[in-house]
N, C-alpha and C positions, 0 to 999 in steps of 0.2 A: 304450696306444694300440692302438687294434683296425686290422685288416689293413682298408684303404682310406680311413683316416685322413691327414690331410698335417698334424696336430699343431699347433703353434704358428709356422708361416708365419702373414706378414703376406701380405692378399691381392691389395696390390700387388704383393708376389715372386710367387703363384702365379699371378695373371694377365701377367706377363714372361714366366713359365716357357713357360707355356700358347702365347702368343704367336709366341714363340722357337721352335719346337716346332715348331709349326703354317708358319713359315716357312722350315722346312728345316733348322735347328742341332741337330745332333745334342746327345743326352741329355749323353755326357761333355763336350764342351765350354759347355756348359750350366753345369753343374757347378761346371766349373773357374773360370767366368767370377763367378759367384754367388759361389763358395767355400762350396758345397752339398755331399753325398753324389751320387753319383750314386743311389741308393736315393732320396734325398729327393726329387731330381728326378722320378727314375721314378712314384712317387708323385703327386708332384702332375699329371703327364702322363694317369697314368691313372684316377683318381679323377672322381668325378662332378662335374659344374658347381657350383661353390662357389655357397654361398647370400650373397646380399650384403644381405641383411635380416635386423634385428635384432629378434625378437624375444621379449618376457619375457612366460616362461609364468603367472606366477603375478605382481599384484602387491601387495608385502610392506603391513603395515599399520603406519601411522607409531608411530614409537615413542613419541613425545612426547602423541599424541592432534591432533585436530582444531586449525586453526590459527583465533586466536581475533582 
């Protein structure tokens, strides 16, 4: 995991965090309350806007062949 990463959070925790954050709850009670690092927190605080779309770069070609 590269440095601005928030890893395998779900991004209903990191928009709580986000949230939380942004209303005043300091990082470690954050944390505590999650049962987070406070690192993990931090992270997700400062990290860029989570993308909430999904999409796939490439699409695979069926295995089986064409549907008959």
């Amino acid at each position: 995991m590269s440095g601005g990463e928030i890893g395998m959070l779900v991004l209903e925790t990191v928009l709580r965090i986000r949230r939380e954050h942004a209303s005043g709850k300091a990082i470690k009670a954050i944390a505590r309350d999650l049962h987070l690092s406070r690192g993990v927190v931090r992270k997700a605080v400062r990290a860029p806007e989570a993308d909430m779309a999904y999409r796939r770069e490439v699409q695979p070609l069926p295995k089986l062949g064409p549907f008959q």
